[in-house]
Biotite code that builds the C-alpha atoms (Angstrom):
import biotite.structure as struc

atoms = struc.array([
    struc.Atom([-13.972, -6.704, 5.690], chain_id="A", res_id=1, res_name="UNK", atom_name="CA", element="C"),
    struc.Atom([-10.783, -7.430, 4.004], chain_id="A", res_id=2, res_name="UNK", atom_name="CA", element="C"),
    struc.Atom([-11.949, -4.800, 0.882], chain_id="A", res_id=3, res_name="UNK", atom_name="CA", element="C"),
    struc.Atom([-12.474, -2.273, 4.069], chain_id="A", res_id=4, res_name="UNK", atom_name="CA", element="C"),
    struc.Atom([-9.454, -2.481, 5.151], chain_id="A", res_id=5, res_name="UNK", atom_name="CA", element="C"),
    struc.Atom([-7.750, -2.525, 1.359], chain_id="A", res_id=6, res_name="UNK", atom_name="CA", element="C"),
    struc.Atom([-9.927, 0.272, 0.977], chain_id="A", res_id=7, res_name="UNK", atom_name="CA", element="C"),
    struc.Atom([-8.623, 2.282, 3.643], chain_id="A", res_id=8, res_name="UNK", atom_name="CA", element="C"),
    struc.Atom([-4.838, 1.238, 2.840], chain_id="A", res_id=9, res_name="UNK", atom_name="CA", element="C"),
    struc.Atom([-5.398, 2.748, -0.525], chain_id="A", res_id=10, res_name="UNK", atom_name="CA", element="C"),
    struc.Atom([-6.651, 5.513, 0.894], chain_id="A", res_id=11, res_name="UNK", atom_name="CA", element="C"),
    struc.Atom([-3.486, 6.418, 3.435], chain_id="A", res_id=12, res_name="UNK", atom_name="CA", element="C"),
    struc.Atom([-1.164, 5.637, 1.166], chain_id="A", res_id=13, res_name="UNK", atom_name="CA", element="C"),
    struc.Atom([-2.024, 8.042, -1.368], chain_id="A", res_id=14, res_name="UNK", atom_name="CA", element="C"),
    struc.Atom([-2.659, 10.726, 1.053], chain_id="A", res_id=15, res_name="UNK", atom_name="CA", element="C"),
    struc.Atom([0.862, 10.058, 2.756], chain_id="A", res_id=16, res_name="UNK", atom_name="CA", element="C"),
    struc.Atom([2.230, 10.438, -1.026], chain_id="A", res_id=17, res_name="UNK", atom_name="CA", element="C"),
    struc.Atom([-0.002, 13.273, -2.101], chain_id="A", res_id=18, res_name="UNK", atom_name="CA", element="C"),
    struc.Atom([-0.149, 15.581, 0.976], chain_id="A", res_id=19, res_name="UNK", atom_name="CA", element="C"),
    struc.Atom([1.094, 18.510, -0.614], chain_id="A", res_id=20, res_name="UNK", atom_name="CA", element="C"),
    struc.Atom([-0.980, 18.072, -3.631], chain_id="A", res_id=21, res_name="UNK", atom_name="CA", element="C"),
    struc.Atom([-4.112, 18.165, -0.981], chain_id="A", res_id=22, res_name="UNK", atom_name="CA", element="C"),
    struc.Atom([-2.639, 20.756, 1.130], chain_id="A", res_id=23, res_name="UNK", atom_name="CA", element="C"),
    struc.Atom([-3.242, 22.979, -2.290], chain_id="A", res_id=24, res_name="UNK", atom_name="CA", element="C"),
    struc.Atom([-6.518, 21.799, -3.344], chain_id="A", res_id=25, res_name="UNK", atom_name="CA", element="C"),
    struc.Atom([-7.935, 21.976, 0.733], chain_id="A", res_id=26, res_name="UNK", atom_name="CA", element="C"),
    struc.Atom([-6.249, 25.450, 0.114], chain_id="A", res_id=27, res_name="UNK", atom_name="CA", element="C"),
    struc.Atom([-8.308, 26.563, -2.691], chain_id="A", res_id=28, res_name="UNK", atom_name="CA", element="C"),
    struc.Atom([-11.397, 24.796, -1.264], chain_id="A", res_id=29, res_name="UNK", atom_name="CA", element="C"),
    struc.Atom([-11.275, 26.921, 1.634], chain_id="A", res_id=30, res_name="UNK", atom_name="CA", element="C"),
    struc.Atom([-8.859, 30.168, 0.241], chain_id="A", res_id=31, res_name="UNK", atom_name="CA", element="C"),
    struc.Atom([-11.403, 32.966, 1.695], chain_id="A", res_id=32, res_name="UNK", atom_name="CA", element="C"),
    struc.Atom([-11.468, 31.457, 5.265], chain_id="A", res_id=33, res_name="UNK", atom_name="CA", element="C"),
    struc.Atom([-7.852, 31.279, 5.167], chain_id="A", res_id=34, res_name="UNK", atom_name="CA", element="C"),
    struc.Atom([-7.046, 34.208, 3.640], chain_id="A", res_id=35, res_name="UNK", atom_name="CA", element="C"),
    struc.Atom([-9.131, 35.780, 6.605], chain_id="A", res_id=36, res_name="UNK", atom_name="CA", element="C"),
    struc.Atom([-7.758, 33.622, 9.500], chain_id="A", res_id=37, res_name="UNK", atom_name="CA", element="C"),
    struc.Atom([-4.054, 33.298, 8.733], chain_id="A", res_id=38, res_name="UNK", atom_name="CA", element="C"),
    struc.Atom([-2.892, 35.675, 6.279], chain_id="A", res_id=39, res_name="UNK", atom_name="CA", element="C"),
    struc.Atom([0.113, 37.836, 7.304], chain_id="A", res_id=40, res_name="UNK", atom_name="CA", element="C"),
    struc.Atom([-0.736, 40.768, 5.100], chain_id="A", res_id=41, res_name="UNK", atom_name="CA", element="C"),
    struc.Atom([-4.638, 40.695, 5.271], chain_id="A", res_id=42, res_name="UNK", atom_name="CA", element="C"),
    struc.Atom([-4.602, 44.387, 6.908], chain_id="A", res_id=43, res_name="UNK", atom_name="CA", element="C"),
    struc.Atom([-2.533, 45.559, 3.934], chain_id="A", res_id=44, res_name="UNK", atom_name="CA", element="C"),
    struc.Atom([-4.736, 47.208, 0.696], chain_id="A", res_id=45, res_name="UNK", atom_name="CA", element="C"),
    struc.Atom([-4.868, 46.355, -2.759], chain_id="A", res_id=46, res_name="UNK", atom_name="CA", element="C"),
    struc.Atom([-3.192, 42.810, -1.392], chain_id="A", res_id=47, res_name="UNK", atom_name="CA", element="C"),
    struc.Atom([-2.685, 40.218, -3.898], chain_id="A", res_id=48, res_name="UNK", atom_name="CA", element="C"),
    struc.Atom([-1.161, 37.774, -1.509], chain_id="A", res_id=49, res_name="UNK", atom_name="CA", element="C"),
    struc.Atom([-4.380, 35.754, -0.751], chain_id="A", res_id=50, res_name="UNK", atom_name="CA", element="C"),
    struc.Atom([-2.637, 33.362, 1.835], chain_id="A", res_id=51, res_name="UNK", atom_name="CA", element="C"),
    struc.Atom([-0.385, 32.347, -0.639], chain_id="A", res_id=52, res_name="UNK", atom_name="CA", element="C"),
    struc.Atom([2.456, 33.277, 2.298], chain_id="A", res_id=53, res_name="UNK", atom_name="CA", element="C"),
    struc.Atom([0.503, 31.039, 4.792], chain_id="A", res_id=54, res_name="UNK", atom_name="CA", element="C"),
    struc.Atom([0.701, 28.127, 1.635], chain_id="A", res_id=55, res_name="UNK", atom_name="CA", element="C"),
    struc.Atom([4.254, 28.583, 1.800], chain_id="A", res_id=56, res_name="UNK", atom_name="CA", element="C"),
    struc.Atom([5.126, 28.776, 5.094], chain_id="A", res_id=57, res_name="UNK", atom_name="CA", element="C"),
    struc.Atom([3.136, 25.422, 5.442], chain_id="A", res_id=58, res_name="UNK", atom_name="CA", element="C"),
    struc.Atom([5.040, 23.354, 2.414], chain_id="A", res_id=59, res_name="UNK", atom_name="CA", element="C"),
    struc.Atom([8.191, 24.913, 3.543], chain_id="A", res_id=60, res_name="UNK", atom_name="CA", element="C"),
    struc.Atom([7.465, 23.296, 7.229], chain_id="A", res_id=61, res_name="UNK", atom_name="CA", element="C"),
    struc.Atom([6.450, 19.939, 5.700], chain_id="A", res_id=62, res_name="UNK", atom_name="CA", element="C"),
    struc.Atom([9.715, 19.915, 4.004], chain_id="A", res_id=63, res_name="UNK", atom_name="CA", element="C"),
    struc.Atom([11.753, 20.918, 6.999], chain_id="A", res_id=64, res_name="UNK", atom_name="CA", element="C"),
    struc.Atom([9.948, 17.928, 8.813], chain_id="A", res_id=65, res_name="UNK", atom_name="CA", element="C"),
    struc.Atom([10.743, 15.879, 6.406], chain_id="A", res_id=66, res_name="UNK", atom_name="CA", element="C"),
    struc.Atom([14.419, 16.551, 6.175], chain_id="A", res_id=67, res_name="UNK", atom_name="CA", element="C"),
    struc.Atom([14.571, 16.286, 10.335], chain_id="A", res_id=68, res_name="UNK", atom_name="CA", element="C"),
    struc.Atom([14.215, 12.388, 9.257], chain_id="A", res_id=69, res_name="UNK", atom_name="CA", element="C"),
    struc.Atom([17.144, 10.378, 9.684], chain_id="A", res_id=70, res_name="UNK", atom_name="CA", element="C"),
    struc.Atom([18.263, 8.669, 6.394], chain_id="A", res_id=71, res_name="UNK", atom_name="CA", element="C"),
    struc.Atom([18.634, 5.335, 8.144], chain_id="A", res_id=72, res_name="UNK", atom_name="CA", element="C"),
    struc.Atom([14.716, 5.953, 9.497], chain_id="A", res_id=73, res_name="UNK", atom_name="CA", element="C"),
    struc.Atom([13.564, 6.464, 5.918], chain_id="A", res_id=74, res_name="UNK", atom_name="CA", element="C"),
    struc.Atom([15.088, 3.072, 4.616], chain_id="A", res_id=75, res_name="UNK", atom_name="CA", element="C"),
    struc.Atom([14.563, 0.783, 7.485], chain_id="A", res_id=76, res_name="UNK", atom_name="CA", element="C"),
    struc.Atom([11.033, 0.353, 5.944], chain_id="A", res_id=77, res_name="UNK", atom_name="CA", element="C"),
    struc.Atom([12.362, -1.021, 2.797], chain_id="A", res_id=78, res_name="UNK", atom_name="CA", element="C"),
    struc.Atom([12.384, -4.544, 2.467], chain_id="A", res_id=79, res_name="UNK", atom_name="CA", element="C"),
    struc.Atom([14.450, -6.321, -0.116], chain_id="A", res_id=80, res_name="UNK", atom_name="CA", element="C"),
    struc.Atom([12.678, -8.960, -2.239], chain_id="A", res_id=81, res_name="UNK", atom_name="CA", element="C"),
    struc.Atom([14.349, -11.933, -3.078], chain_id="A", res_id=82, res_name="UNK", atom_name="CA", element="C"),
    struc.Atom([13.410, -14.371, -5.577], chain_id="A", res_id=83, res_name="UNK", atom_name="CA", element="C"),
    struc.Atom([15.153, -17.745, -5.782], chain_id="A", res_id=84, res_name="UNK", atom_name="CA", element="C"),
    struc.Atom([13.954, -20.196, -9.033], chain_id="A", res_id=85, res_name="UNK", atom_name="CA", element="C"),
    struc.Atom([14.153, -23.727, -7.715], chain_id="A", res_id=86, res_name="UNK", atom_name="CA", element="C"),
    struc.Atom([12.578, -26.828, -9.419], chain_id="A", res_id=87, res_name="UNK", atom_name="CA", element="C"),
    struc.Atom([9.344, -28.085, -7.873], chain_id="A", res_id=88, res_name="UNK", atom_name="CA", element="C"),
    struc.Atom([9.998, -31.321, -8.586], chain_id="A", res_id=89, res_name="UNK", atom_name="CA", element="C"),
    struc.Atom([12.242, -31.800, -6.068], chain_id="A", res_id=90, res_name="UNK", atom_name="CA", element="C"),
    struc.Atom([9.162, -31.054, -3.440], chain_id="A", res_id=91, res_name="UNK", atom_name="CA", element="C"),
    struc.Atom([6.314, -32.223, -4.729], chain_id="A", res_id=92, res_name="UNK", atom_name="CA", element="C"),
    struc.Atom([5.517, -36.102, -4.405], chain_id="A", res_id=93, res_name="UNK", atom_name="CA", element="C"),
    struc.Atom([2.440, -37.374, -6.258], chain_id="A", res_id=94, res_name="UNK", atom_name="CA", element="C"),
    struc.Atom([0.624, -39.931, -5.016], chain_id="A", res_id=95, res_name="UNK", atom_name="CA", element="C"),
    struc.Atom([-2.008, -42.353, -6.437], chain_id="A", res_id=96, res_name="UNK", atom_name="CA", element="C"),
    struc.Atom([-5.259, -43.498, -4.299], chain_id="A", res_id=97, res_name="UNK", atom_name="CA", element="C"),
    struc.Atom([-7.592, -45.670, -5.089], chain_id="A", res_id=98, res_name="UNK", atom_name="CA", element="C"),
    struc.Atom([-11.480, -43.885, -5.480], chain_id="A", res_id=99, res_name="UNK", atom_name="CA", element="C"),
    struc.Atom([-14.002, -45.270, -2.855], chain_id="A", res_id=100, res_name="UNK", atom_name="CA", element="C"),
    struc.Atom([-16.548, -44.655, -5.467], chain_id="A", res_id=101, res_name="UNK", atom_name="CA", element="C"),
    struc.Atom([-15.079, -46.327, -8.116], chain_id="A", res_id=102, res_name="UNK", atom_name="CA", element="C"),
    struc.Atom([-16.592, -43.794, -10.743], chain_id="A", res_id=103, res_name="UNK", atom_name="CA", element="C"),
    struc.Atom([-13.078, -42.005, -10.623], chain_id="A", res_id=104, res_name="UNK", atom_name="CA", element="C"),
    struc.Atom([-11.020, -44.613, -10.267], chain_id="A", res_id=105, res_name="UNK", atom_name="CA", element="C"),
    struc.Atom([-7.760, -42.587, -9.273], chain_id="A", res_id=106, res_name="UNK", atom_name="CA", element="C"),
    struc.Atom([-7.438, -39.952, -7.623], chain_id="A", res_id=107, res_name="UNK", atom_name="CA", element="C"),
    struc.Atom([-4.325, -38.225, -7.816], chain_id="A", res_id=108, res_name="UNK", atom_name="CA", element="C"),
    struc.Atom([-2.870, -36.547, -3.872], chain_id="A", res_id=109, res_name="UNK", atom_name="CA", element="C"),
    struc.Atom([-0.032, -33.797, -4.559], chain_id="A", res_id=110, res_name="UNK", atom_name="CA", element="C"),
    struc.Atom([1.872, -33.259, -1.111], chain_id="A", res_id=111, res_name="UNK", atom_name="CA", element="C"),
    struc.Atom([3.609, -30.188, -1.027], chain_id="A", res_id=112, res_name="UNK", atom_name="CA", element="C"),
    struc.Atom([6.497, -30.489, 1.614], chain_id="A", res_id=113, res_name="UNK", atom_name="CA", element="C"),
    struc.Atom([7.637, -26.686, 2.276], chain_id="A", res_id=114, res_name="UNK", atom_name="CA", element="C"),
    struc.Atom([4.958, -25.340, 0.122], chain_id="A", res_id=115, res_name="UNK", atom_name="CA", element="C"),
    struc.Atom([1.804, -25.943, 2.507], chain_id="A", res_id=116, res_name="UNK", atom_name="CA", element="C"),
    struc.Atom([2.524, -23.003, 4.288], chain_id="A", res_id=117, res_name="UNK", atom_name="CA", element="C"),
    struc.Atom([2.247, -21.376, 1.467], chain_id="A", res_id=118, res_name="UNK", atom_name="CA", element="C"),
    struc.Atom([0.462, -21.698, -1.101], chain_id="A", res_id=119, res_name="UNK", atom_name="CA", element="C"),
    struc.Atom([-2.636, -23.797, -0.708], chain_id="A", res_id=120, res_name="UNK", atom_name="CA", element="C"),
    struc.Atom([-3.942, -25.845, -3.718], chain_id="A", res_id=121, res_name="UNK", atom_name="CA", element="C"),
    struc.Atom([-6.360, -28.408, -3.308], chain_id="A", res_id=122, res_name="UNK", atom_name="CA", element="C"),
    struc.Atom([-5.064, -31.901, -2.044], chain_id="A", res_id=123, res_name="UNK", atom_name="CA", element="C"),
    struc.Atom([-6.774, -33.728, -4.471], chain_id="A", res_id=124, res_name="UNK", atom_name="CA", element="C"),
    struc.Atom([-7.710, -33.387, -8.341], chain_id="A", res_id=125, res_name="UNK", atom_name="CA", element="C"),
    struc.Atom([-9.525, -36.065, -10.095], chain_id="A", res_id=126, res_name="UNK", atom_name="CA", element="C"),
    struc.Atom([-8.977, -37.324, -13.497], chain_id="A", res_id=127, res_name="UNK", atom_name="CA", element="C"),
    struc.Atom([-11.668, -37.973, -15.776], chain_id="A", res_id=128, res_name="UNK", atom_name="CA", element="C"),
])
């Protein structure tokens, strides 16, 4: 599921960042039907247009709508990443237990006091 939905993530990202690039190829896939359907000078002879004034009335209205964004729109998206380097020793407490078993015997417990909801290593670790 989760490789679904990374999947499809991938997939609307790069078409948000490549939609002109597949407004051209979807125009040369399909250039005849187009040409026919929304070409301006299709009646005209010996017409090299092609659509290509259809292509550019389209990228010129993508840009248009693009520009109608606000600049404070287009950067509240942005979040700022701060890092901070702290020393974990300050947070991690390491305790020794006594194995049940007494194959092991010591088990070592980390407790994590801020970084359980976090990160999630496992409680206990043996040492051989």
């Amino acid at each position: 599921m989760k490789s679904i939905i990374t999947s499809l993530f991938v997939v609307l990202i790069l078409f948000q960042v490549l939609h002109k690039t597949w407004m051209v190829v979807l125009y040369q896939y399909n250039k005849e039907f187009i040409t026919n359907a929304f070409c301006e000078k299709k009646d005209i002879q010996d017409n090299d247009c092609k659509a290509n004034c259809y292509l550019e009335k389209q990228a010129k209205d993508i840009d248009d709508w693009e520009g109608k964004i606000p600049q404070n729109l287009k950067n509240i998206f942005e979040i700022p990443l701060y890092i901070s380097y702290f020393q974990l020793n300050n947070f991690i407490k390491i305790k020794y237990i006594q194995s049940p078993n007494h194959n092991n015997p010591v088990k070592i417990q980390l407790e994590y006091s801020f970084l359980k909801d976090i990160f999630h290593p496992p409680t206990i670790i043996k040492i051989v």
